[in-house]
Steps between C-alpha positions, in 0.01 A plus 500: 500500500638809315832590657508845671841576494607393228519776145354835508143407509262609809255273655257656715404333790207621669497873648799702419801514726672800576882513592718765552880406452768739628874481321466381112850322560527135438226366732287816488494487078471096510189526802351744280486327177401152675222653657387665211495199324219350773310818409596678763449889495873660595667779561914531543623794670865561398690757744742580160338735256694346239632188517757391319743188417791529780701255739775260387531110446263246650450121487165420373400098655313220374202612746517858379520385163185289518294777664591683174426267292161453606433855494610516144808696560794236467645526171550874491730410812628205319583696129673802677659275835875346548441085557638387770608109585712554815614723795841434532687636839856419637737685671790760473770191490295344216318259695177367365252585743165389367412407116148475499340394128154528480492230272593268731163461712263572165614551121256752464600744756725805443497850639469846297763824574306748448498898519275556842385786230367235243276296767346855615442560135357266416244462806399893532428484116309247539303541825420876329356327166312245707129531485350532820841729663547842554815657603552825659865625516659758697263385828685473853288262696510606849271288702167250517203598647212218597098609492329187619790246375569626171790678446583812353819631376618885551781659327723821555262748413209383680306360239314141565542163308185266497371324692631187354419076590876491525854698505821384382789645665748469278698839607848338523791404741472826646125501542292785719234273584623230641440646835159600451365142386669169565712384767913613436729321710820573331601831239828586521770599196782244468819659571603383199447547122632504143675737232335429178611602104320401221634527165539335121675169466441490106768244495328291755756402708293352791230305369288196654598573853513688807833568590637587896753505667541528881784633718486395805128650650600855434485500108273312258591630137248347245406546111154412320417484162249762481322451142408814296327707781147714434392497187434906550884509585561430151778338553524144281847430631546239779561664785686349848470568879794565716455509886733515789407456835564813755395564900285807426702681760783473229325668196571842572905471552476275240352769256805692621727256439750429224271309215807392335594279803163339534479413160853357482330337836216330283710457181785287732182260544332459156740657235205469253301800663768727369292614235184575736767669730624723217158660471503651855605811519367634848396342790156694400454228237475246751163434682491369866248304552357421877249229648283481788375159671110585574312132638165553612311246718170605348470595163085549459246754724198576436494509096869549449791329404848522468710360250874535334703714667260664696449165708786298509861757337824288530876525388482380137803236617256245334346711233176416555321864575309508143411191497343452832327820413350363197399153668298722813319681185432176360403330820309774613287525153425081509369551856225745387439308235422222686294681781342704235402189262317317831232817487569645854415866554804728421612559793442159670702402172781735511542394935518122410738582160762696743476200747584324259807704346666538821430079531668419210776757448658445834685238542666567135590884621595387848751285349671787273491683727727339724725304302539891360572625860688197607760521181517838397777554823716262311549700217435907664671530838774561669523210630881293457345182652209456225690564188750195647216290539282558197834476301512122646195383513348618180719315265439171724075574522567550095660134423221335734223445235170503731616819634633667204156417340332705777725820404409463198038452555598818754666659226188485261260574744289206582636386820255528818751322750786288563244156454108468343400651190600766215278776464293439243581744160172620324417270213522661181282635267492204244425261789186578528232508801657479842 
C-alpha cells in the first residue's frame, strides 16, 4: 500500500475532502500539509498578514522530530539546529539536580535548539508550496457557523469560509473559539513567565546541552544552544537563548529597575553569560514571555477539532508545546487516512477519524499535561517550601536509575504514564508501509 504521509506526493482517495485550518503555526502548517498529502482540498486562514520568523529558543523532541521527518521537513531543522544530548539542572549552591542524557534510554535520540522562527519557517513555506493548500493571510476568524452539520467559518469582516468536511482549530493558546465549539474546563494565564534574549554565541560556548539553574522556586535561569536561527534572518552564526524566570506581576518594576544589578544577578550564577549580558542594553531588548494552561475535556464537535495550543496550552516547564503540536497534526492526518482509506462517506469518515483522534491522543496529552501542572510550581512560585523539597528530592529521584530513566522518556516526549507503554513515534520515511 502506497504510504500517504509520507514525501510530497498526493493520493486521492475517493471524493475530495475539504478542510479549513485556522492558525498556520506549528500544528495549523503541519495539519495542513498532512492533509494535503491524503488529497485533501485546504484552506489555512492566518490572522497575521505577514508572517514572519519570531520567538526565541525551543527544544525540538524525538516525537516532534519524527513527525518532521515523515513530512519531509527534518533535515532543514537538523542543518540549521543546535544538538542537544542533555538537560542539565542543579541549583544555586551547585547542586546537581537532574542530568538527564538522552543517550541513556536510546543511542539514537537527541533533541534540536532551535529558533521558534526556523520551525515556523520552515512549515508556512512549506504548507504555502504544498499542492492542494491555499493560504489566506491577514484573516481574523471570528466564529463557526453550522448549516445542517457542516461547518462554516466567518471572519472579521463578515465574509464566509466553506463549507468544509472538517476544521482545524489551530488558533493558539489564546484561542477565540474555544468557547464556541468544544468543551473548556480550564483557561487561565499562569502567573508566571519568562524574560527571554536571544543572541550570537559564535564562539559556542554552550553546546550539546540545556543548561538551568534553579533558585529556590522563585528563579529558574536557563541557556540553550539555539543553532543558526531562520534562514531569512540571515544570520549563519550560532546563536544562544537566555531566559530567566519572573512572576509577571514583576515585569513592569523590573523594566524600571537597575539592569546592571540583574545582570550582575545572572552573571553571579553562570559567569559564562557575560558575553550575552554585555549585549543588553535596555530592558526593551528583553522579551517577556507568558503562558496560559487551556485543558479541554472535549476536543471534537460536530466537524471540528482542536489541536496545539488551541486544545491543550501549558507552561513550557517540560518543553514539549511544539512537539505535541506536531504529533496532534500527525495523529489527526493518520486518522483520516485511515477512515478515509475504508471508503465511508466524508462525513461519516471525518466523525469516526475525530473519534478516533481524541481516542488516541488522550492519554499521551493528559499526561503532559499534568506532570506540566504538577512540576512547573517547583520551579515558578513563591513558594519557600517547594524549592526545599525539589532541591532534595531531585538529586535522590536522579541517582535511582528506574526513575531517572522516566525523566528522561518524559523529557523526549514519549511517555503516556507513570507504567504501560511509550507512545509510539511515527516510523520514518525509509521504513516503509505502516
Amino acid at each position: 500500500m502506497i504510504d500517504l504521509i509520507c514525501g510530497t506526493a498526493i493520493v486521492q482517495l475517493g471524493p475530495v475532502t475539504r478542510v479549513g485550518v485556522i492558525g498556520c503555526g506549528t500544528a495549523g502548517a503541519a495539519a495542513a500539509i498532512l492533509l494535503a498529502r491524503l488529497g485533501c482540498e485546504v484552506t489555512v486562514l492566518e490572522r497575521v498578514p505577514a508572517p514572519k520568523p519570531i520567538g526565541a529558543g525551543i527544544l525540538l523532541q524525538p516525537t516532534g522530530q519524527a513527525v518532521m521527518a515523515r513530512m519531509g521537513l527534518l533535515e532543514p531543522i537538523r542543518a540549521r539546529g543546535s544538538h542537544i544530548e542533555r538537560l542539565y539542572l542543579r541549583s544555586d549552591g551547585g547542586r546537581t539536580l537532574a542530568d538527564l542524557h538522552y543517550g541513556a534510554i536510546d543511542p539514537t535520540w537527541f533533541g534540536i535548539g532551535l529558533h521558534r522562527g526556523l520551525l515556523f519557517e520552515t512549515l508556512y513555506n512549506a504548507a504555502r508550496t504544498e499542492p492542494g493548500v491555499t493560504v489566506r493571510t491577514g484573516c481574523t476568524v471570528r466564529g463557526l457557523h453550522w448549516d445542517r452539520g457542516v461547518p462554516t467559518i466567518l471572519d472579521g469582516d463578515g465574509n464566509a469560509y466553506g463549507p468544509f468536511d472538517l476544521v482545524v482549530v489551530a488558533d493558539g493558546a489564546v484561542s477565540e473559539l474555544r468557547g464556541i465549539a468544544g468543551t473548556t474546563t480550564r483557561d487561565t494565564a499562569y502567573p508566571w513567565g519568562a524574560l527571554w534574549f536571544v543572541t550570537d554565541d559564535p564562539d559556542q560556548v554552550f553546546t550539546r546541552e540545556l543548561y538551568q539553574i534553579g533558585v529556590r522556586a522563585h528563579r529558574l535561569y536557563g541557556v540553550l544552544p539555539t543553532g543558526k536561527g531562520a534562514v531569512s534572518s540571515g544570520n549563519e552564526q550560532p546563536v544562544v537563548s537566555l531566559f530567566w524566570s519572573m512572576a509577571a506581576r514583576d515585569v513592569d518594576a523590573w523594566r524600571k529597575s537597575d539592569l546592571e544589578a540583574w545582570k550582575a544577578e545572572v552573571r553571579a550564577l553562570d559567569p559564562r553569560i557575560s558575553f550575552v549580558l554585555d549585549r543588553i542594553t535596555s530592558e526593551e531588548q528583553v522579551t517577556f514571555a507568558r503562558y496560559r494552561d487551556v485543558q479541554m475535556s472535549r476536543w471534537c464537535d460536530r466537524g471540528v477539532v482542536f489541536v496545539g495550543d488551541a486544545a491543550h496550552a501549558a507552561s513550557p516547564q517540560l518543553g514539549q508545546g511544539a512537539n505535541l503540536a506536531l504529533v496532534d497534526a500527525w495523529t489527526l492526518a493518520d486518522c483520516v487516512r485511515e477512515q478515509l482509506e475504508r471508503g465511508h462517506a466524508t462525513g461519516a469518515a471525518i466523525e469516526a477519524a475525530l473519534g478516533d483522534y481524541a481516542r488516541r491522543r488522550k492519554q499521551h496529552l493528559a499526561y503532559y499535561q499534568r506532570m506540566t501542572r504538577w512540576l512547573t510550581p517547583f520551579f515558578q512560585s513563591d513558594s519557600q517550601l517547594l524549592g526545599w523539597v525539589r532541591d532534595w528530592v531531585f538529586p535522590i529521584a536522579n541517582l535511582i536509575p528506574p526513575v531517572r530513566n522516566h525523566m528522561i522518556k518524559t523529557m523526549a516526549g514519549v511517555c503516556t504514564g507513570f507504567v504501560g507503554p511509550r507512545f509510539a513515534l511515527p516510523a520514518s520515511p525509509d521504513q516503509g508501509d505502516r
